[in-house]
PyMOL commands that place a pseudoatom at each C-alpha (Angstrom):
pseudoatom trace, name=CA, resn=UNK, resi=1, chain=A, elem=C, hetatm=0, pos=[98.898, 101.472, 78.193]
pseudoatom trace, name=CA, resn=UNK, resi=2, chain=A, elem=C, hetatm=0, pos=[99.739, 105.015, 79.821]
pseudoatom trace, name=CA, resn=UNK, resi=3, chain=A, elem=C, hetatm=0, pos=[100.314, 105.007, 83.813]
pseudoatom trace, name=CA, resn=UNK, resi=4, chain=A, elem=C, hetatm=0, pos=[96.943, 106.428, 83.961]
pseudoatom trace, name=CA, resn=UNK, resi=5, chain=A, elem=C, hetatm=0, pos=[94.980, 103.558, 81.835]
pseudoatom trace, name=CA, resn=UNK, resi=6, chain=A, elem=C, hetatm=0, pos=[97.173, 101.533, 84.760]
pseudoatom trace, name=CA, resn=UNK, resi=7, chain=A, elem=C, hetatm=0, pos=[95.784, 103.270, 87.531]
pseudoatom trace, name=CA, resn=UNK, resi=8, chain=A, elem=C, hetatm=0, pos=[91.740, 103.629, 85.853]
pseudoatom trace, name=CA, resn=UNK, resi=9, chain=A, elem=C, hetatm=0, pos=[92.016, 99.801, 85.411]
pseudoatom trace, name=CA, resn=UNK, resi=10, chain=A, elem=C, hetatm=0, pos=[93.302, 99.149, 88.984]
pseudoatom trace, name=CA, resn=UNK, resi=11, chain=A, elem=C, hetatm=0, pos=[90.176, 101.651, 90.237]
pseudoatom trace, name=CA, resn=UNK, resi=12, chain=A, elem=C, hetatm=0, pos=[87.738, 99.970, 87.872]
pseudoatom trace, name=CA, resn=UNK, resi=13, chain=A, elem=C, hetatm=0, pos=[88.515, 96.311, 88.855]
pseudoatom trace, name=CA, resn=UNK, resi=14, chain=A, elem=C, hetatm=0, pos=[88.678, 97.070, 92.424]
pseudoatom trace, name=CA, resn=UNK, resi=15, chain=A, elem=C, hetatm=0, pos=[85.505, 98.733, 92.684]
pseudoatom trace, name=CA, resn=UNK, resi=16, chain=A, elem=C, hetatm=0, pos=[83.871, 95.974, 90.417]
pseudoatom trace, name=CA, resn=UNK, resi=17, chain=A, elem=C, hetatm=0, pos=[84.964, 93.487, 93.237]
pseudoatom trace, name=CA, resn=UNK, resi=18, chain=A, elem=C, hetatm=0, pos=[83.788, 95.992, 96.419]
pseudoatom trace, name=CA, resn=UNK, resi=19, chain=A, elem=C, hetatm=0, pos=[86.808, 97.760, 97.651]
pseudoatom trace, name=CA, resn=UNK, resi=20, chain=A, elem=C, hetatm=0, pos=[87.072, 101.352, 97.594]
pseudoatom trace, name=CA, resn=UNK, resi=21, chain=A, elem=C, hetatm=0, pos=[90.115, 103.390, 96.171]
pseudoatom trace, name=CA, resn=UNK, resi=22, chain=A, elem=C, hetatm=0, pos=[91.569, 106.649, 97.081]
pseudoatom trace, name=CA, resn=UNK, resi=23, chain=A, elem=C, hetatm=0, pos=[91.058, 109.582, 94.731]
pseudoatom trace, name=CA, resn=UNK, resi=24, chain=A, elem=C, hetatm=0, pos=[94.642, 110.869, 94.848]
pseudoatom trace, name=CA, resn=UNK, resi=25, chain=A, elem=C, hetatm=0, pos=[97.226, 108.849, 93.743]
pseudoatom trace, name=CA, resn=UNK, resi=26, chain=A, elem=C, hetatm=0, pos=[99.477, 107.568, 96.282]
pseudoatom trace, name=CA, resn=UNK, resi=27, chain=A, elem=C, hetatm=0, pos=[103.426, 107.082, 96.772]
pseudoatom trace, name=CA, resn=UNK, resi=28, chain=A, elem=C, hetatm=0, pos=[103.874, 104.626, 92.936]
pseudoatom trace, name=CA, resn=UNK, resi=29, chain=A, elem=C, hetatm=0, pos=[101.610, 107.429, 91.334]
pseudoatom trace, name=CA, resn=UNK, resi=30, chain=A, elem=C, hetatm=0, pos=[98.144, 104.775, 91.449]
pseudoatom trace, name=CA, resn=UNK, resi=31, chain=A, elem=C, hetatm=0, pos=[95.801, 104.824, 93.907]
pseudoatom trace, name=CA, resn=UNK, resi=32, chain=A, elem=C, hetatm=0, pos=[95.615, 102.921, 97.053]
pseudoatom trace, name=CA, resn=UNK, resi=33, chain=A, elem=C, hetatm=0, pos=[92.790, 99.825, 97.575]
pseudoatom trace, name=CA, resn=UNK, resi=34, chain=A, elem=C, hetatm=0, pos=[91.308, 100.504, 100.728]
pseudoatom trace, name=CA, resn=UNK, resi=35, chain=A, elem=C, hetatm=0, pos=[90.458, 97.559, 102.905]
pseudoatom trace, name=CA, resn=UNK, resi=36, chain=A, elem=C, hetatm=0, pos=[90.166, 96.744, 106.581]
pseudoatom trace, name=CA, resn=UNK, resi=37, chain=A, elem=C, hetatm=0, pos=[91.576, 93.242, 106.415]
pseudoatom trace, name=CA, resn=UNK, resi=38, chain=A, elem=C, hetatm=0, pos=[94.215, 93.280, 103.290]
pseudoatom trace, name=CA, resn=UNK, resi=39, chain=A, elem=C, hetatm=0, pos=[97.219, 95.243, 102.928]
pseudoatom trace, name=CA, resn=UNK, resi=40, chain=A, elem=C, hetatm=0, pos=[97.841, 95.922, 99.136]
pseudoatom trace, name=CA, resn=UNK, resi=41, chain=A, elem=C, hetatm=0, pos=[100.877, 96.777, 97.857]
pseudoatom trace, name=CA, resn=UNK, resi=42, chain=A, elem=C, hetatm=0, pos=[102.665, 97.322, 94.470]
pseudoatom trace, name=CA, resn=UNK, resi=43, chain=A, elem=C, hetatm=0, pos=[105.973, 96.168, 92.924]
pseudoatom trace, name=CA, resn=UNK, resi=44, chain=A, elem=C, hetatm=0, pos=[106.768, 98.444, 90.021]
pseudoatom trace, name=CA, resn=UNK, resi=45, chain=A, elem=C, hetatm=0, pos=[110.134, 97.202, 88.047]
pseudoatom trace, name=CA, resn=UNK, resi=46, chain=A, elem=C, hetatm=0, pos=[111.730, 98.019, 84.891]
pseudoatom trace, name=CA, resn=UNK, resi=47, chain=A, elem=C, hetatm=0, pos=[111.173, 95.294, 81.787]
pseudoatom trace, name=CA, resn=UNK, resi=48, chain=A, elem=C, hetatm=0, pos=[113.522, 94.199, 79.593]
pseudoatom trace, name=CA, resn=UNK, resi=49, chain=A, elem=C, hetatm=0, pos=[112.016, 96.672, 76.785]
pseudoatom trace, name=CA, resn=UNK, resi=50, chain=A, elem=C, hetatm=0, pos=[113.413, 99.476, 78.518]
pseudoatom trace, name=CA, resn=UNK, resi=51, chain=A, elem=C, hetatm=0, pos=[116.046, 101.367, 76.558]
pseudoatom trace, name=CA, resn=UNK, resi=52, chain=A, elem=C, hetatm=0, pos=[118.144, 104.074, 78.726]
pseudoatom trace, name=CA, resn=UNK, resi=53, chain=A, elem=C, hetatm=0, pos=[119.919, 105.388, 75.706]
pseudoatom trace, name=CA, resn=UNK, resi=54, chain=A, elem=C, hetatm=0, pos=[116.646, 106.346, 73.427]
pseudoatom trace, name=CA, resn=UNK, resi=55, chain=A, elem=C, hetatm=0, pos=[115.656, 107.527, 77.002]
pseudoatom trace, name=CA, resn=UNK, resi=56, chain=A, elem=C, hetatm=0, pos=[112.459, 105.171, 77.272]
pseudoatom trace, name=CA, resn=UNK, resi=57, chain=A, elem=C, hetatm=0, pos=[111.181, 103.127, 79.796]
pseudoatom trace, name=CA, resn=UNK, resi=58, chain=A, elem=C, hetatm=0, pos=[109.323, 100.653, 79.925]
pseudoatom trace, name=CA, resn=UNK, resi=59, chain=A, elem=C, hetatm=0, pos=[107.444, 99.544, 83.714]
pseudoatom trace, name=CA, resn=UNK, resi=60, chain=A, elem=C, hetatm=0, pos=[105.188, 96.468, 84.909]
pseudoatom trace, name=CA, resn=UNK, resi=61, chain=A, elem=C, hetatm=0, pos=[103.351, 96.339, 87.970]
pseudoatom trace, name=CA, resn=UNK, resi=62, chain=A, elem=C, hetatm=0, pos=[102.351, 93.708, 90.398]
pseudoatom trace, name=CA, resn=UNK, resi=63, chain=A, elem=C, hetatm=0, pos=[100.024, 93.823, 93.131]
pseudoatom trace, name=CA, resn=UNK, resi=64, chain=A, elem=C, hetatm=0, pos=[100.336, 91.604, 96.261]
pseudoatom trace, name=CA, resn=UNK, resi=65, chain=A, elem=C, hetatm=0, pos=[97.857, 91.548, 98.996]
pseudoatom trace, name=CA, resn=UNK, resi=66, chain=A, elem=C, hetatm=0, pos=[98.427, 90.530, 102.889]
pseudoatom trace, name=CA, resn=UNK, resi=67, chain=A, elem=C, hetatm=0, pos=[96.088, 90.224, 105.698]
pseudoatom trace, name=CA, resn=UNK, resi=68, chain=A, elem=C, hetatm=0, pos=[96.261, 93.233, 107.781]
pseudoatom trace, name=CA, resn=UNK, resi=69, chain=A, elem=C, hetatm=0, pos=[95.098, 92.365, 110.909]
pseudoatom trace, name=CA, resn=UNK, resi=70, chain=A, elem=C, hetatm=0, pos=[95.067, 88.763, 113.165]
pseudoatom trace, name=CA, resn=UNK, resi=71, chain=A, elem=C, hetatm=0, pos=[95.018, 87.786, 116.705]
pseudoatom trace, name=CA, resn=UNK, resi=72, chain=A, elem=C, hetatm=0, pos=[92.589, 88.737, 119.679]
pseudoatom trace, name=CA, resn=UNK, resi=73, chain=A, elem=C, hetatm=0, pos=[89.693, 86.817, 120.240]
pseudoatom trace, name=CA, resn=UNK, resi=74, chain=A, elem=C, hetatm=0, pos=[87.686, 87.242, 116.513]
pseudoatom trace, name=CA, resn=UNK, resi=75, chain=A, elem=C, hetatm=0, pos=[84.202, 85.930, 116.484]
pseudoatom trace, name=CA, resn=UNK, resi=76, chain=A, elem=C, hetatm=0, pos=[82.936, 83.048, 114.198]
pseudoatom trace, name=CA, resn=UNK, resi=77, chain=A, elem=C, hetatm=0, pos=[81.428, 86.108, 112.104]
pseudoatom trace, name=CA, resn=UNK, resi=78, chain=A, elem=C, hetatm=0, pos=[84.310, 88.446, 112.075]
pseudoatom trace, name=CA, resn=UNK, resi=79, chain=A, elem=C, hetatm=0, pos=[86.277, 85.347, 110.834]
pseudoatom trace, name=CA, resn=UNK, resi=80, chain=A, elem=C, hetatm=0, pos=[83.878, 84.322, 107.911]
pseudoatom trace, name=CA, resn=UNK, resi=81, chain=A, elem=C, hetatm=0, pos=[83.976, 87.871, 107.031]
pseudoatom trace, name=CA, resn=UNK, resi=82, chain=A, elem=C, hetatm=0, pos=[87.901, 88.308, 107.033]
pseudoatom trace, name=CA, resn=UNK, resi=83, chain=A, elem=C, hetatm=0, pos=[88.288, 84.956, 104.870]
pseudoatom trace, name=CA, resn=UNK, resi=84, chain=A, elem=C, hetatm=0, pos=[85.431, 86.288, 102.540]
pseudoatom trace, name=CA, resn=UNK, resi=85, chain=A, elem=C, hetatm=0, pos=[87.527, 89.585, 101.937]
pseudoatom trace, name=CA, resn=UNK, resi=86, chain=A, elem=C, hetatm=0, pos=[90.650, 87.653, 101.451]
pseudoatom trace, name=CA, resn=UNK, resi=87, chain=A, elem=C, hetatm=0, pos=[88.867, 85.410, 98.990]
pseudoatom trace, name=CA, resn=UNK, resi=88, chain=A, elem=C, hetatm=0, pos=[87.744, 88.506, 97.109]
pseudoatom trace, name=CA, resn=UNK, resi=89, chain=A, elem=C, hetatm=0, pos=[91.102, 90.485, 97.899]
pseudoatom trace, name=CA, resn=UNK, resi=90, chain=A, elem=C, hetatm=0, pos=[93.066, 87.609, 96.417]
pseudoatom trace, name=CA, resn=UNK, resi=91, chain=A, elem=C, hetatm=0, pos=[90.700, 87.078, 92.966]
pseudoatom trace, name=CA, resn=UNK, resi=92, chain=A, elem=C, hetatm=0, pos=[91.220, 90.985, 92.696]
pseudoatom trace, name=CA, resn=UNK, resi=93, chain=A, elem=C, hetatm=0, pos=[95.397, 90.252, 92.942]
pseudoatom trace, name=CA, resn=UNK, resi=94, chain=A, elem=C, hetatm=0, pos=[95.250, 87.723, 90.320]
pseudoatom trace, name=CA, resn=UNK, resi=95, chain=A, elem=C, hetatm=0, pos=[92.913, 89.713, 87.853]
pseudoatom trace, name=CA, resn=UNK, resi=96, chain=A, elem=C, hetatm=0, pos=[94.970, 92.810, 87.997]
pseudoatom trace, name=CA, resn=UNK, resi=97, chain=A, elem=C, hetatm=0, pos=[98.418, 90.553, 88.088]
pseudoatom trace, name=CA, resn=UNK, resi=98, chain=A, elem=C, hetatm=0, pos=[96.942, 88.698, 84.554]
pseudoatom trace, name=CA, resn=UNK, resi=99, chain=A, elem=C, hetatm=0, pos=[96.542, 91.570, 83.192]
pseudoatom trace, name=CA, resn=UNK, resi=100, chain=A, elem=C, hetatm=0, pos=[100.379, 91.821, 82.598]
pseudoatom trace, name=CA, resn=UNK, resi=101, chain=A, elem=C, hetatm=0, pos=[100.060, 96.034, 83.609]
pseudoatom trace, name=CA, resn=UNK, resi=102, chain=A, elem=C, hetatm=0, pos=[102.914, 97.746, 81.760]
pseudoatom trace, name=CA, resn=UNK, resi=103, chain=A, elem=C, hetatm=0, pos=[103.546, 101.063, 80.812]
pseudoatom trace, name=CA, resn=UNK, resi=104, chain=A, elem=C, hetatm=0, pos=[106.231, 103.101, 78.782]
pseudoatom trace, name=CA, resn=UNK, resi=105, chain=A, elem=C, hetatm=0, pos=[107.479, 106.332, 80.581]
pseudoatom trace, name=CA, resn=UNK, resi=106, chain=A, elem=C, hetatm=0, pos=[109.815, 108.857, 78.123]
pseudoatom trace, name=CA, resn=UNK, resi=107, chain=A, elem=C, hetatm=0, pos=[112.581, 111.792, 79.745]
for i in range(1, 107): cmd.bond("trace and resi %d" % i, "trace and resi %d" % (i + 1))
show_as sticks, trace
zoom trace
């Protein structure tokens, strides 16, 4: 995959499960999932294919999701509906996480 296949897959599966993404990528080069309960965040590293001296790289990425906001006095809706985007949020993480998303980068 390229870094953009990466990032069109993370916009595809994210809207297919009802979040919203930015347009612009953000600070990792992909663009952000937009929720009001979940923080998402991404872990790029460097895999064990990477060669520095032919000047290649090659990246995975992981996505990891926390709940963004707790406390106060939440109704018994605003609860249901936090757990039921944290349900979704989380089968989101583990579809894009099986996917294995690498990509090779070249300088």
């Amino acid at each position: 995959m390229t870094k953009a296949q990466v990032n069109d897959t993370i916009r595809t599966l994210a809207k297919r499960r009802g979040f919203e993404t930015t347009d612009r990528p953000g600070v990792w080069g992909f663009s952000d999932i937009r929720s009001e309960e979940l923080n998402f965040t991404y872990c790029i590293r460097e895999t064990e294919n990477t060669n520095w001296a032919e000047r290649r790289v090659e990246y995975t990425l992981s996505i990891n999701a926390s709940v963004r906001k707790m406390g106060g006095e939440p109704t018994v809706e605003e609860l249901l509906a936090t757990a039921e985007e944290i349900r979704i949020g989380a089968g989101l993480v583990a579809e894009l996480n099986n996917r294995k998303l690498t990509w090779t980068e070249t300088f």
